[in-house]
Kinemage of the C-alpha trace (Angstrom):
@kinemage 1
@onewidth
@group {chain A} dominant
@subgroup {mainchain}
@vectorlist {calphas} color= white
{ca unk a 1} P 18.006 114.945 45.242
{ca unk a 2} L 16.061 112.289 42.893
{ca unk a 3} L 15.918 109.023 44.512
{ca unk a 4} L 17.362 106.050 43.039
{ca unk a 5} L 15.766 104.278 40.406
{ca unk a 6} L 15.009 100.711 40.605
{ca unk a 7} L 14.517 99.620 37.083
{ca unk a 8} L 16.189 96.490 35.744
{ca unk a 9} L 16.876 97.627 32.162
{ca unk a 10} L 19.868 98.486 31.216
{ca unk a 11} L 23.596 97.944 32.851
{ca unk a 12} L 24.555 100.961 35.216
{ca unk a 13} L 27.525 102.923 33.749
{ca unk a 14} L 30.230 103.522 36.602
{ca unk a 15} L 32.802 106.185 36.941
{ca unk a 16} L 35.933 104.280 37.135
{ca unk a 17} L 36.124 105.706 40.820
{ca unk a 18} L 33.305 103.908 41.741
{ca unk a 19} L 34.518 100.584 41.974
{ca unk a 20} L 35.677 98.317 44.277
{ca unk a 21} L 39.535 98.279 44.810
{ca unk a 22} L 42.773 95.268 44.405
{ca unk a 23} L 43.295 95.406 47.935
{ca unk a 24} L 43.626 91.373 48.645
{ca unk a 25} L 47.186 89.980 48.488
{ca unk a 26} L 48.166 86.291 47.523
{ca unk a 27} L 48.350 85.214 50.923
{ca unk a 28} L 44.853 86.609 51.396
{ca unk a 29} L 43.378 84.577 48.011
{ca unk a 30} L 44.885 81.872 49.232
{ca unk a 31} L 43.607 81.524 52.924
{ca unk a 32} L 40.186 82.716 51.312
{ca unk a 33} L 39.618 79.613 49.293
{ca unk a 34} L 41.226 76.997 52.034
{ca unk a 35} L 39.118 78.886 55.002
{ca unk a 36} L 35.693 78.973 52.627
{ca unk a 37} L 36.057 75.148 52.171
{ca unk a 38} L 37.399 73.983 56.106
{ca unk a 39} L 34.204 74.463 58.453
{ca unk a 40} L 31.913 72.016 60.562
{ca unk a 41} L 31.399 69.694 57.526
{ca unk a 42} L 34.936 68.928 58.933
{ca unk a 43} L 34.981 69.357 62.378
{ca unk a 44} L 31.283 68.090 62.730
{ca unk a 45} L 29.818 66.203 59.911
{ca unk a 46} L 32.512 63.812 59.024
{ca unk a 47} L 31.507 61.786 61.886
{ca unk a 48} L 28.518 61.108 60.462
{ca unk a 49} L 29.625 59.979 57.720
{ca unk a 50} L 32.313 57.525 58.913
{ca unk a 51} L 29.209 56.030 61.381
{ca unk a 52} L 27.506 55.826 57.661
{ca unk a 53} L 29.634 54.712 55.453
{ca unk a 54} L 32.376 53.328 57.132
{ca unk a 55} L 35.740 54.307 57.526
{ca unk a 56} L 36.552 53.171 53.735
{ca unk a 57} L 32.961 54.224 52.688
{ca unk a 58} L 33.532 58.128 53.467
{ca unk a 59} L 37.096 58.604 52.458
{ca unk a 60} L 36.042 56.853 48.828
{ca unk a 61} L 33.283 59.358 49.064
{ca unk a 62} L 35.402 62.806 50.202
{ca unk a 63} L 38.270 61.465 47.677
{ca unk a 64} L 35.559 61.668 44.755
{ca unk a 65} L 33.918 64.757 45.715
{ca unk a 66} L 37.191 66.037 45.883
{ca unk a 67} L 38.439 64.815 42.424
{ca unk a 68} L 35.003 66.739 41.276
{ca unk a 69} L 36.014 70.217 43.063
{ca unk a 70} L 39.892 69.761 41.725
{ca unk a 71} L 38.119 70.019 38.001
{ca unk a 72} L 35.638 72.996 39.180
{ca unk a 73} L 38.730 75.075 40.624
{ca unk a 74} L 40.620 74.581 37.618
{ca unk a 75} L 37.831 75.575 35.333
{ca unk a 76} L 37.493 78.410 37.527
{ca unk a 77} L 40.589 78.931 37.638
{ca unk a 78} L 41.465 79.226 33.784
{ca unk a 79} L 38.664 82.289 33.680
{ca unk a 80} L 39.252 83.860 36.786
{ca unk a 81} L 42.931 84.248 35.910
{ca unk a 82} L 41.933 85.543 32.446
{ca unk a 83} L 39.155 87.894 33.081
{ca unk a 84} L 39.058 88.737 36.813
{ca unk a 85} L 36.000 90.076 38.042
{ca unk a 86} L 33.569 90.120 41.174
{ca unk a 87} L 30.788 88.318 39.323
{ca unk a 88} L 32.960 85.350 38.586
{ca unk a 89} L 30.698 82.624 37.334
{ca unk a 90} L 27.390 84.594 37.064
{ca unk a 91} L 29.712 87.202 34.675
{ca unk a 92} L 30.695 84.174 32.907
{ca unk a 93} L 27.312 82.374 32.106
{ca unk a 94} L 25.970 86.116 30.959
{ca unk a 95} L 29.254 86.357 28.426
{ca unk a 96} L 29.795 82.851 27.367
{ca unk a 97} L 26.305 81.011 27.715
{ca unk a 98} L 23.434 82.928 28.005
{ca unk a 99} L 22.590 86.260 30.075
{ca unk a 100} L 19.236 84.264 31.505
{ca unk a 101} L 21.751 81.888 33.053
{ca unk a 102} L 24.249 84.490 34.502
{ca unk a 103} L 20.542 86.462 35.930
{ca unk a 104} L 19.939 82.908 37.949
{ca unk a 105} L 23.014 82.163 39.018
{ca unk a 106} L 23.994 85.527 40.672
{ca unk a 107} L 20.919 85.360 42.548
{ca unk a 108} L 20.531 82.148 43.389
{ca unk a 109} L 24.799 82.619 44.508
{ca unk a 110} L 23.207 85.568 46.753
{ca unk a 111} L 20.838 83.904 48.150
{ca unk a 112} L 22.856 81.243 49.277
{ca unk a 113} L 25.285 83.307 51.149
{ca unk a 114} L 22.715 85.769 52.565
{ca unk a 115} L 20.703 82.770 54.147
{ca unk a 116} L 24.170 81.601 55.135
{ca unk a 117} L 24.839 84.661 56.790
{ca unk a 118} L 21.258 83.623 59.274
{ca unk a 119} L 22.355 80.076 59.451
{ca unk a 120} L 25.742 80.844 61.009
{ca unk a 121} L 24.622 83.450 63.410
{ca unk a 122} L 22.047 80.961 65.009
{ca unk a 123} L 25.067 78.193 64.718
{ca unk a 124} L 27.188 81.124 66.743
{ca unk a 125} L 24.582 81.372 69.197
{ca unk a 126} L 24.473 77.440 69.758
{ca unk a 127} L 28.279 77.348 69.936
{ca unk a 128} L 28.264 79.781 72.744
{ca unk a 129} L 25.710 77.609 74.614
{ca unk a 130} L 28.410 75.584 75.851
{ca unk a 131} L 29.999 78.171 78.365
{ca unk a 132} L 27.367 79.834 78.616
{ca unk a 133} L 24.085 77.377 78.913
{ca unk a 134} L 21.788 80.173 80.052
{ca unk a 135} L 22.211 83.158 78.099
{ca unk a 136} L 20.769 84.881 75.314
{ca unk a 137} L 20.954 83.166 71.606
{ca unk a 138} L 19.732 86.775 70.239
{ca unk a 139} L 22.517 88.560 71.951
{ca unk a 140} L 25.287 86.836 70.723
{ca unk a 141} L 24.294 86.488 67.040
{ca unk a 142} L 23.593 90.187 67.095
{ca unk a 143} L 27.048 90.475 68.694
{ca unk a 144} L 28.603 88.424 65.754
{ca unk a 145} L 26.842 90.244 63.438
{ca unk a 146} L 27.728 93.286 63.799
{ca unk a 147} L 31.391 92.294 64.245
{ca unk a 148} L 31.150 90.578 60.770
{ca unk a 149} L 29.256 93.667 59.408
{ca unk a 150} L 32.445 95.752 60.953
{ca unk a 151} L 35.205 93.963 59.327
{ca unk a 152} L 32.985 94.271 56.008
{ca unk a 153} L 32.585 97.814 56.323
{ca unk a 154} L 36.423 98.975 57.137
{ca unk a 155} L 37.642 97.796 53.548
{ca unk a 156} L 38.748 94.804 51.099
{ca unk a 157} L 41.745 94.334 52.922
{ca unk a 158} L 39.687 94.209 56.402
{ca unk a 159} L 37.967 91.159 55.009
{ca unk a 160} L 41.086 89.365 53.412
{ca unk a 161} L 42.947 89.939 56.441
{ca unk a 162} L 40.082 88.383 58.743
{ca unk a 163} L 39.637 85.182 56.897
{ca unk a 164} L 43.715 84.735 56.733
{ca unk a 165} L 43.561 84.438 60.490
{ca unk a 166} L 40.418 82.660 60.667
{ca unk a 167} L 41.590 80.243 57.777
{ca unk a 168} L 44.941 80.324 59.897
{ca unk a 169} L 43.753 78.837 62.974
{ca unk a 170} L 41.291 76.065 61.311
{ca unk a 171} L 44.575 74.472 59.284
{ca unk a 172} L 46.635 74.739 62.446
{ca unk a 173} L 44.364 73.005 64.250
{ca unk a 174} L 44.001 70.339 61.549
{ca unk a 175} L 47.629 70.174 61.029
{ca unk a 176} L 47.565 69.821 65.077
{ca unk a 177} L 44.773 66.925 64.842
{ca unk a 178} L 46.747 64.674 61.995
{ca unk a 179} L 50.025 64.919 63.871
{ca unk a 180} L 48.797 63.856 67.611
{ca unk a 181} L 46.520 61.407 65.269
{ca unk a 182} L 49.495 59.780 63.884
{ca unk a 183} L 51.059 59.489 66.874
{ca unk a 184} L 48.527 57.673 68.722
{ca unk a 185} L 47.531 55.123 65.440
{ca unk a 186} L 51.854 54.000 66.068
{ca unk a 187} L 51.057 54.117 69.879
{ca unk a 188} L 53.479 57.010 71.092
{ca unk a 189} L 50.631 58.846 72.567
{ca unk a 190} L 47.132 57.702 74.229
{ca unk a 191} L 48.583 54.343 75.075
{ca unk a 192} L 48.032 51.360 72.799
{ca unk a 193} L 49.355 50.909 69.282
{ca unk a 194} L 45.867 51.013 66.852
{ca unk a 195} L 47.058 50.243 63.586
{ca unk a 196} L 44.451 49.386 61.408
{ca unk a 197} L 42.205 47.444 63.808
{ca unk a 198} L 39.549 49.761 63.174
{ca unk a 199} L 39.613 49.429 59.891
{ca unk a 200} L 38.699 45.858 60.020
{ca unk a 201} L 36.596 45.218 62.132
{ca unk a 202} L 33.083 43.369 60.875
{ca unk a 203} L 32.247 44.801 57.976
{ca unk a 204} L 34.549 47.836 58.283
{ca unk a 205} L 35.613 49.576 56.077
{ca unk a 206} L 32.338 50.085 53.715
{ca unk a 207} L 29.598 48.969 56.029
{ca unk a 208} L 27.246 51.194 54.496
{ca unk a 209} L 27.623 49.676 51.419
{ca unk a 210} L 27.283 51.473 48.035
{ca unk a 211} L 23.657 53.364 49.597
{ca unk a 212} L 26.212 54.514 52.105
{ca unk a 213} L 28.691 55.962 49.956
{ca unk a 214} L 26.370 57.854 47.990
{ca unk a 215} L 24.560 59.372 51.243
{ca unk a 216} L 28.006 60.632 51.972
{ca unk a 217} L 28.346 62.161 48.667
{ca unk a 218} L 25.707 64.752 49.123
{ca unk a 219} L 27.660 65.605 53.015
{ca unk a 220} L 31.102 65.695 51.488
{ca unk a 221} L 29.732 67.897 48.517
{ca unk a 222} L 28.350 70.325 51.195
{ca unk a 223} L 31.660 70.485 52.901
{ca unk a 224} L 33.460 71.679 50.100
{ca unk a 225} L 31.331 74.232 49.424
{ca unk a 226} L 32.857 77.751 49.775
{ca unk a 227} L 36.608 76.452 47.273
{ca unk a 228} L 34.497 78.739 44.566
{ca unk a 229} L 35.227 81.957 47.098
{ca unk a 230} L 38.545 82.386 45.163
{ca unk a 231} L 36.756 83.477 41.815
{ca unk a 232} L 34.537 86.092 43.739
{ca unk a 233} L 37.674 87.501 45.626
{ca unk a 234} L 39.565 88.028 42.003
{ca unk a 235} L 37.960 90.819 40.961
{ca unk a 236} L 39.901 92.509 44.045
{ca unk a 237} L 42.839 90.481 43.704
{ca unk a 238} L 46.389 93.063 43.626
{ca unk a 239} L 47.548 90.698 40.521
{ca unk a 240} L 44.780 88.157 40.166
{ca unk a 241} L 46.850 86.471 36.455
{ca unk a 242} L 49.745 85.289 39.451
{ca unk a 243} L 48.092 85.416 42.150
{ca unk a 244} L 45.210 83.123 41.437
{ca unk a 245} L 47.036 80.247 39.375
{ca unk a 246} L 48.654 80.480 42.123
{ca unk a 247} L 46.076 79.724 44.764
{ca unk a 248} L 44.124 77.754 42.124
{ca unk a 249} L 47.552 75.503 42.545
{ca unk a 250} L 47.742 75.365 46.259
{ca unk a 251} L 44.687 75.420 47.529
{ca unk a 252} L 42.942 72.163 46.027
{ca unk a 253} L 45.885 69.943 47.064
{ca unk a 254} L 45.877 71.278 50.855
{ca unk a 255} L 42.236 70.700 51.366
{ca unk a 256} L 42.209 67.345 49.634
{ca unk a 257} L 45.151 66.298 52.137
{ca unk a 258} L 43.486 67.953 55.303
{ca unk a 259} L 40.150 66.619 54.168
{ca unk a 260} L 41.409 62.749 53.507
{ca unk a 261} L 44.009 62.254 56.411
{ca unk a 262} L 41.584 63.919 58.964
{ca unk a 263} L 39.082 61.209 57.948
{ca unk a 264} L 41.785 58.379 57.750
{ca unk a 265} L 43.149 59.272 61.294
{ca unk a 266} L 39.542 59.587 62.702
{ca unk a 267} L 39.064 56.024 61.260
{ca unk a 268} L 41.436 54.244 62.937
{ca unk a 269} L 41.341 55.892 65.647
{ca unk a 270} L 37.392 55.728 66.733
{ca unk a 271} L 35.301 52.473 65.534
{ca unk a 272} L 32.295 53.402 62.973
{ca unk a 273} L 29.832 51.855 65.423
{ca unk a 274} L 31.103 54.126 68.057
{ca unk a 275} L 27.487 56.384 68.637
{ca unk a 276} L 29.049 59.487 69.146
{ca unk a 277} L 29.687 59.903 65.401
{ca unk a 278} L 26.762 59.117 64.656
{ca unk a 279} L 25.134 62.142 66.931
{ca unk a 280} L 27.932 64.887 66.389
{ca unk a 281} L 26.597 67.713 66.002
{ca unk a 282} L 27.009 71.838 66.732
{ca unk a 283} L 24.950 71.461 69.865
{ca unk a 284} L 27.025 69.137 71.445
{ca unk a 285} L 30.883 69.757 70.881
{ca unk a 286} L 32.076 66.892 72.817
{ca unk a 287} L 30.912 64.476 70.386
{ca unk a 288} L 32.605 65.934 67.655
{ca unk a 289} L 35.455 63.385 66.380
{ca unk a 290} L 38.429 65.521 66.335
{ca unk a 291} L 37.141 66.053 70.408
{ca unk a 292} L 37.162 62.210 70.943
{ca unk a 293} L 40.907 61.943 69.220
{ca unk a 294} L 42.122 64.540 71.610
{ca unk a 295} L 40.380 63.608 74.650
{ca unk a 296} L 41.352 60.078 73.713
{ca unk a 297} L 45.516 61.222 73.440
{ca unk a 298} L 44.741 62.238 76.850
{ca unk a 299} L 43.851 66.504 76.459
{ca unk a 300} L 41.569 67.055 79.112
{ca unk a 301} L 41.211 70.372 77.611
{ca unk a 302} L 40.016 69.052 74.630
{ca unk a 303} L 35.853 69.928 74.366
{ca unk a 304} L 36.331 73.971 75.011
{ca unk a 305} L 39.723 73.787 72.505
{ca unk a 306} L 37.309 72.195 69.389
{ca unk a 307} L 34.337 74.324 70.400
{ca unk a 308} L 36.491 77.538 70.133
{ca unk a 309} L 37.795 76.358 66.542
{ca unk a 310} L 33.979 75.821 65.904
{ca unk a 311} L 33.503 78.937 66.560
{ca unk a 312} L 35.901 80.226 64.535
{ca unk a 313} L 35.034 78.236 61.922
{ca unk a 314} L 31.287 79.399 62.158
{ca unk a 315} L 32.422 83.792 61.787
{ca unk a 316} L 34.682 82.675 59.371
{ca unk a 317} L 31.935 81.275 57.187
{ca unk a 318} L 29.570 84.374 58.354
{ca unk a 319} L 32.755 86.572 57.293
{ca unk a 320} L 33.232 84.682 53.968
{ca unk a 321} L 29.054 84.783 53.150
{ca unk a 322} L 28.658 88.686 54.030
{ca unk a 323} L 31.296 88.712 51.433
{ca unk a 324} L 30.157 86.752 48.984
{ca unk a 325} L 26.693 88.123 48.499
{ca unk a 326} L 27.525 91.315 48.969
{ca unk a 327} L 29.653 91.195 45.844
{ca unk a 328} L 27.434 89.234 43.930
{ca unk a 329} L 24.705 91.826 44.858
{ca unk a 330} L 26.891 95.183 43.596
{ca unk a 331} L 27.639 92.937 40.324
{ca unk a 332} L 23.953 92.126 39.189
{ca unk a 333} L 23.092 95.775 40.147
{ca unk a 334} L 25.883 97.003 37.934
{ca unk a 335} L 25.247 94.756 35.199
{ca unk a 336} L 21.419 96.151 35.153
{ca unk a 337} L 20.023 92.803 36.852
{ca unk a 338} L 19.326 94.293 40.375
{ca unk a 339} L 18.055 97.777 41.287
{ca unk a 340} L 20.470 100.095 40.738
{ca unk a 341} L 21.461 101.810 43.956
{ca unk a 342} L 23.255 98.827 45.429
{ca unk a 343} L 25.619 99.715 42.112
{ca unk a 344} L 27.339 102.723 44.445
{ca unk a 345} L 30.497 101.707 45.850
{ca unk a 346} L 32.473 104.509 48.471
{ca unk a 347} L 35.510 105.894 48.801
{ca unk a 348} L 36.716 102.785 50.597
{ca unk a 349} L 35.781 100.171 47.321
{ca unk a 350} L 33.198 99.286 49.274
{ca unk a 351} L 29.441 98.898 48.123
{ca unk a 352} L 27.880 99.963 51.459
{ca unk a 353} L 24.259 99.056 49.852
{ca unk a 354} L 24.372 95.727 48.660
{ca unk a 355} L 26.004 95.344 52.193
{ca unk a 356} L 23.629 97.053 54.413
{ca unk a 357} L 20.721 95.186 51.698
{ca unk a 358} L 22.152 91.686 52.421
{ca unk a 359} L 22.938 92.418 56.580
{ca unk a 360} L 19.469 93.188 56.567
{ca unk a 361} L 18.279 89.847 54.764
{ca unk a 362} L 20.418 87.531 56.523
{ca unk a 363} L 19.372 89.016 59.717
{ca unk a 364} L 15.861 88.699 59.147
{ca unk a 365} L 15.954 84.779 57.918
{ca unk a 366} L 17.887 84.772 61.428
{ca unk a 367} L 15.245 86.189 63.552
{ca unk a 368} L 13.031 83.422 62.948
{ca unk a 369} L 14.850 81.548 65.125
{ca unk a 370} L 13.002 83.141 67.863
{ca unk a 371} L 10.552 80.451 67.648
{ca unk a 372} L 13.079 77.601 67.353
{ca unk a 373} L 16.883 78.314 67.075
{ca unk a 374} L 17.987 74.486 66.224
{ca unk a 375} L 14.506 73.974 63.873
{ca unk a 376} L 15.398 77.177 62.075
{ca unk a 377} L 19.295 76.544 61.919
{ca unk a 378} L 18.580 73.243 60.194
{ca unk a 379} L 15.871 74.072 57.889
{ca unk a 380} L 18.074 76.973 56.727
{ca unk a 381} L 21.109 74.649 56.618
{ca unk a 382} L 19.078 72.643 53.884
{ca unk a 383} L 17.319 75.021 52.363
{ca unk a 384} L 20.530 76.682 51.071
{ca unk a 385} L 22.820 73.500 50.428
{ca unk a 386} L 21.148 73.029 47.067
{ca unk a 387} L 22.256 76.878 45.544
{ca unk a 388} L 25.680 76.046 46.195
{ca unk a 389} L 25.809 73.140 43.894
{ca unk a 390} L 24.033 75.094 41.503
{ca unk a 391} L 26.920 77.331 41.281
{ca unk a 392} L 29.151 74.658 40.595
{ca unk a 393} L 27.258 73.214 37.970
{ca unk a 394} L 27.004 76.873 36.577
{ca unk a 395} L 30.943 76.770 36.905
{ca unk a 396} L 31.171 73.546 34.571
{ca unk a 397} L 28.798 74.738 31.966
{ca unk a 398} L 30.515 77.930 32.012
{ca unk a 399} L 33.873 76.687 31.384
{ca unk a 400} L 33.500 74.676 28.473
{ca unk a 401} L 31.784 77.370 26.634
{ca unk a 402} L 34.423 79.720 27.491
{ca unk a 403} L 37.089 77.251 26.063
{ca unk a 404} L 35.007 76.551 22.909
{ca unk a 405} L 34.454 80.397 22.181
{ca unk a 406} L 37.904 80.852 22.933
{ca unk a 407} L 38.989 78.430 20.188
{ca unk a 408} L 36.497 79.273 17.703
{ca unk a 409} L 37.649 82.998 17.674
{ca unk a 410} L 40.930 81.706 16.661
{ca unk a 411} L 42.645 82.520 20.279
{ca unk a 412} L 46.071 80.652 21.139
{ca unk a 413} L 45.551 78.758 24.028
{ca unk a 414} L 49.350 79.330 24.883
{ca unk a 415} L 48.263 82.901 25.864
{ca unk a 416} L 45.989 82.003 28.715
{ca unk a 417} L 47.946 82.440 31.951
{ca unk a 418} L 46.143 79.116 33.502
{ca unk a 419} L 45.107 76.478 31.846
{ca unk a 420} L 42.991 73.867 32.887
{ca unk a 421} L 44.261 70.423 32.282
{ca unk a 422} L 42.162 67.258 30.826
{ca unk a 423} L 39.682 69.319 28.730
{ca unk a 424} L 37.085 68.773 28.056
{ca unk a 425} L 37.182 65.570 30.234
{ca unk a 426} L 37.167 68.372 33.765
{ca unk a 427} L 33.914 70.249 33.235
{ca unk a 428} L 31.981 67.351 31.988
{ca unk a 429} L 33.075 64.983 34.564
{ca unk a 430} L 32.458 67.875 37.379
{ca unk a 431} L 28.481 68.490 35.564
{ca unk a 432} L 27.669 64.551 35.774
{ca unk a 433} L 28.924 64.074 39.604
{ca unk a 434} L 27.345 67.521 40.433
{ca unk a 435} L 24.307 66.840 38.491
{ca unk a 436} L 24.331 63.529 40.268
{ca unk a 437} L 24.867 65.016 43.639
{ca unk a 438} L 21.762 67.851 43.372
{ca unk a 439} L 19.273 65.155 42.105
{ca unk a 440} L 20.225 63.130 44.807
{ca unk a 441} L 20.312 65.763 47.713
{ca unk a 442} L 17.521 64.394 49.793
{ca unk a 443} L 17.090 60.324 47.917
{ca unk a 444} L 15.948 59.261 51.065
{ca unk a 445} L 13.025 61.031 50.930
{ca unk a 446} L 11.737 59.002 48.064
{ca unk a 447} L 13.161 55.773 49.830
{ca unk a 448} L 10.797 55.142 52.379
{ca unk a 449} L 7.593 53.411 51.173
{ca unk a 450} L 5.814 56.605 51.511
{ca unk a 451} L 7.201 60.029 49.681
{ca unk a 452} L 8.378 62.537 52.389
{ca unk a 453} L 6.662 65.811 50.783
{ca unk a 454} L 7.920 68.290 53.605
{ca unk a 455} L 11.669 66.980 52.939
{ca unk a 456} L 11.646 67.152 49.221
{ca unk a 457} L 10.499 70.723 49.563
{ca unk a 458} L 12.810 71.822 52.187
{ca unk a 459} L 16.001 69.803 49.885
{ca unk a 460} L 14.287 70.884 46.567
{ca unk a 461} L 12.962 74.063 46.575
{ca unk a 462} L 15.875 76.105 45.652
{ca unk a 463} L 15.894 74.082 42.272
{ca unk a 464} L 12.980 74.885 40.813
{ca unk a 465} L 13.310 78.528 42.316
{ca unk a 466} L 16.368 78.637 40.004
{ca unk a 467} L 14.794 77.576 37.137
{ca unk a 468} L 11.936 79.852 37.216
{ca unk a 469} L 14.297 82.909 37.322
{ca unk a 470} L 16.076 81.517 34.904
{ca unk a 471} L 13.201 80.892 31.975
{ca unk a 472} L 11.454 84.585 33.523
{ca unk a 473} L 14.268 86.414 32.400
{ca unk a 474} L 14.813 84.866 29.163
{ca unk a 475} L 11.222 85.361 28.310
{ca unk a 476} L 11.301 88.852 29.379
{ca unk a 477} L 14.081 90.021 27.802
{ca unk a 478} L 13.654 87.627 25.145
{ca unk a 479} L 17.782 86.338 25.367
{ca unk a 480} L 19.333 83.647 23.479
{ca unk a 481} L 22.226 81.699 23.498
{ca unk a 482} L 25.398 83.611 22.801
{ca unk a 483} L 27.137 82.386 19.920
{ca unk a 484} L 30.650 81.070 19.661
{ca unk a 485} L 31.833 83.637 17.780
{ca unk a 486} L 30.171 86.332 18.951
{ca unk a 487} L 30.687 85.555 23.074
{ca unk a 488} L 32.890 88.597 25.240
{ca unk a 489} L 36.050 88.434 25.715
{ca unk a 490} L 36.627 91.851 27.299
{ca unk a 491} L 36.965 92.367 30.848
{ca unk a 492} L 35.438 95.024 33.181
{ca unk a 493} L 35.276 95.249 36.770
């Protein structure tokens, strides 16, 4: 048998049995794009950000990171539901913009999710550090991993039906957290009536000021990440033109709600000067806020509860980033922009390669950690944050060329099955706040008096990285902007 040949040159032509099957349902799509979104930038991070901006401060900051991912998953959503395939916005920016840009994107989307992959298994391993102090960080992320790499392996439906549950329990518990929450603000549980006393005291509720609100920007932006899930999971959508207007619909409007009461209740309910927002993080669970509200309503329980969702919260995001770039990886391979084996699929739908390819990756970022697992989790952690916003930008850009091809080949709008409302207002509103939000990813490092080089590399690097694949591939295969008129309409997967 001749082995596999690597060359990048032309698009692999499939048999249509070798390709990945519809096997996620609506409930699946759904729970996929709330449980990619709902992780520790929630349960953890929003602390911080209430100690930094204030109680007023971070909710003006979530609410307008939110309004910026409500225009991203419409613009997603107007493509996905029209031409549903794995690639989602890397397929798109090849199509509609320029194949350079789709080459970028789809790597830089893999890379995100593969280095993802190595910054949740060292997360899993400090999560588990809290029963059990003296064990083995190695052994339980390679126990996580290959439970992740199981459900990956069994099928489509294996996956969809993992993240329902995990995306199950993480709104429960929210759910859970704003109704004892409300309670205790009107006094009914944990004893005294709050109100809005914590909202203002001195110089509650934006005592960060506007510097404040904009630091919170870049943590809200991170915690959002993931919403974009839905576009990868259409190309294996059972009937992605209902099924994803209709998570498109539902999804935004839960996770805005979840996002902005959880904050409000953990405003009034714990002072921003209280320290323990300030330090939350995944090391210590019983700072995390939504542990002080319970512990405060009187749930002695409370610290193992929140570090069990944590730790659902951390495989679910493992689950969702196995996913993700594996996907990502079979589509560049079977467009012709990745070697071509991890193009097979098997008799499952599933592409075993670009699987086994980005297991492998992600668990080699991960054993670095053997030096330093919390050093390692965070430089990860950052190093990755800034490919994530580069997808969304890729989303904007991507949209509004779709919509102006789509008009200047004479289509009737009427026909799509989603629209996206306020065009063109959406995509360029979501590009300035994005574009605003990458450039200012680490500001602080510029802030100081004296330029923190190690910072703005470990913030910055994936940028230029981008960019250099980008203009590589143009100038070696010599692309060009695609036309109006001449941009594909036709849909493959």
């Amino acid at each position: 048998m001749s082995k596999p040949s690597l060359q990048l040159n032309e698009a692999v032509p499939l048999q249509s049995e070798n390709q990945l099957k519809r096997g996620l349902r609506a409930r699946h799509m759904t729970m996929i794009a709330i449980g990619g979104s709902i992780g520790t930038g929630l349960f953890l991070a929003s602390g911080g950000a209430i100690s930094s901006a204030g109680p007023g401060g971070a909710l003006v900051a979530y609410a307008a990171i939110g309004i910026m991912v409500f225009f991203l998953m419409t613009s997603l959503g107007e493509m996905a539901s029209f031409m549903p395939v794995t690639g989602s916005f890397s397929t798109y920016a090849t199509k509609f913009v320029d194949p350079a840009l789709g080459f970028a994107l789809g790597w830089n989307y893999w890379y995100n999710w593969a280095i993802t992959l190595a910054v949740e298994l060292s997360a899993g391993a400090m999560v588990m550090e809290f029963w059990f102090p003296k064990s083995s960080p190695i052994l339980w992320s390679a126990l996580f991993l290959a439970i992740l790499l199981a459900i990956n392996v069994l099928s489509v439906k294996g996956y969809g039906e993992a993240e329902y549950w995990f995306a199950f329990i993480k709104v429960a518990t929210i759910i859970i957290f704003i109704a004892v929450g409300l309670l205790m603000i009107f006094g009914i549980m944990g004893g005294e009536s709050v109100g809005f006393k914590n909202f203002t005291v001195k110089d509650a509720p934006f005592s960060g000021g506007v510097m404040g609100i904009l630091g919170v920007f870049m943590v809200a932006g991170f915690a959002f990440q993931g919403t974009e899930l839905v576009g990868i999971a259409a190309g294996e959508s059972e009937n992605p033109e209902k099924n994803i207007p209709k998570a498109i619909k539902q999804v935004f409007w839960r996770i805005l709600l979840f996002y902005v009461l959880a904050i409000f209740v953990i405003g009034l309910l714990i002072p921003y000067t209280n320290p323990n927002l300030l330090h939350s993080d995944i090391k210590d669970v019983s700072v995390s806020p939504f542990t002080l509200v319970f512990e405060k309503a009187g749930l002695a329980f409370a610290a193992s509860v929140m570090n069990a969702i944590i730790l659902t919260a951390v495989l679910s995001a493992g689950n969702s980033g196995m996913y993700a770039a594996t996907r990502m990886l079979w589509t560049l391979a079977k467009e012709g922009k990745a070697p071509r084996f991890l193009a097979k699929v098997n008799s499952r739908g599933i592409p075993m390669n670009a699987l086994l390819v980005t297991t492998v990756i992600g668990a080699a970022a991960f054993l670095s950690s053997l030096f330093k697992n919390d050093a390692v989790y965070l430089w990860l952690l950052n190093a990755s944050g800034m490919s994530g916003f580069i997808a969304w930008l890729g989303i904007a850009i991507s949209h509004y060329r779709f919509r102006k091809a789509y008009i200047a080949q004479g289509r009737d709008l009427n026909e799509l099955v989603y629209k996206a409302k306020w065009f063109p207002f959406g995509p360029l509103l979501s590009f300035i706040l994005c574009l605003f939000v990458v450039l200012g990813q680490n500001y602080g490092a510029f802030t100081g008096g004296k330029i923190d080089w190690y910072g703005v590399a470990v913030s910055y690097i994936g940028l230029p990285l981008f960019i250099i694949a980008w203009l590589a591939y143009k100038w070696i295969k010599k692309t060009k902007i695609v036309p109006l008129e001449k941009c594909d309409f036709s849909s493959e997967n």
